[in-house]
N, C-alpha and C positions, 0 to 999 in steps of 0.2 A: 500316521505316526512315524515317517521316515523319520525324523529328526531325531526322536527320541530313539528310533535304531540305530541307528546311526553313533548318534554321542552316546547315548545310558540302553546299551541292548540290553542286561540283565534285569530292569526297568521296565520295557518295554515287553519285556519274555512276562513278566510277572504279570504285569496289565492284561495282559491276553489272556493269562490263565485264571486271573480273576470272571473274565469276561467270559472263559469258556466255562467255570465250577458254575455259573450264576443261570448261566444261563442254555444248562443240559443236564438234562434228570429234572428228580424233585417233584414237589407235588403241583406244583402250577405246569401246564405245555406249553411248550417253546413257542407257541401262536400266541399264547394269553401272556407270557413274559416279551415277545415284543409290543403286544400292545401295552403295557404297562409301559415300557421303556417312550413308546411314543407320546402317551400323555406326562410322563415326566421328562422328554425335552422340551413340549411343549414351555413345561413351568419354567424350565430352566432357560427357555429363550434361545433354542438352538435350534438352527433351520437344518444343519450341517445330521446333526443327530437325529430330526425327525425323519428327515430323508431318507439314511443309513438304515433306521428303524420301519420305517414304510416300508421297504422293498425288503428286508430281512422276513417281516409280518407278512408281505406278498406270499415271498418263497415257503411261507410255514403255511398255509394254505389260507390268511387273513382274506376277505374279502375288502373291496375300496368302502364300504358301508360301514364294517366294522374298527375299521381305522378313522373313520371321520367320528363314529362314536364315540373314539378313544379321544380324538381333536376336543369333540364337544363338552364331553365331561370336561377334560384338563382347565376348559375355557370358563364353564361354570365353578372350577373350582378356583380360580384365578379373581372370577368376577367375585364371587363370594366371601373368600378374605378379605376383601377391600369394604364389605357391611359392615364391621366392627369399628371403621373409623367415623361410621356415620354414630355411632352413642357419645363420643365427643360432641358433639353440636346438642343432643339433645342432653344431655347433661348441664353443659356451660351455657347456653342460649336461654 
């Protein structure tokens, strides 16, 4: 986020402190809110994010198994929205 320090730091101040109220405390731990974080960049299509979030879930004491479990859900749930356009065909056919 240089850029955004850079030109909008009061912007940028805020984004971080979003980032830090979200995700310290609370009733989820800081392991199970990066993994949540990684299966939704998965959805969101961001390599940039899941990465960031891998190695944050490392540092929380995540293991490589429990991170790919977070991959795999995100990928079943990707693949699973996409059944509802199959009722189209068997409607109209």
């Amino acid at each position: 986020m240089s850029f955004l320090n850079e030109i909008l730091p009061n912007t940028a101040e805020a984004f971080g402190k979003l980032r830090d109220s979200i995700f310290e405390g609370g009733e989820l731990d800081g392991k199970t809110k990066e993994l949540i974080a990684i299966a939704s960049s998965v959805l969101m299509r961001c390599q940039f994010c899941v990465d960031t979030y891998a190695q944050r879930a490392l540092a929380r004491g995540a293991s490589k198994k429990e991170i790919a479990e977070a991959i795999a859900v995100a990928m079943f749930i990707a693949g699973g929205s996409q059944l509802g356009w199959t009722n189209v065909y068997t409607e109209n056919v």
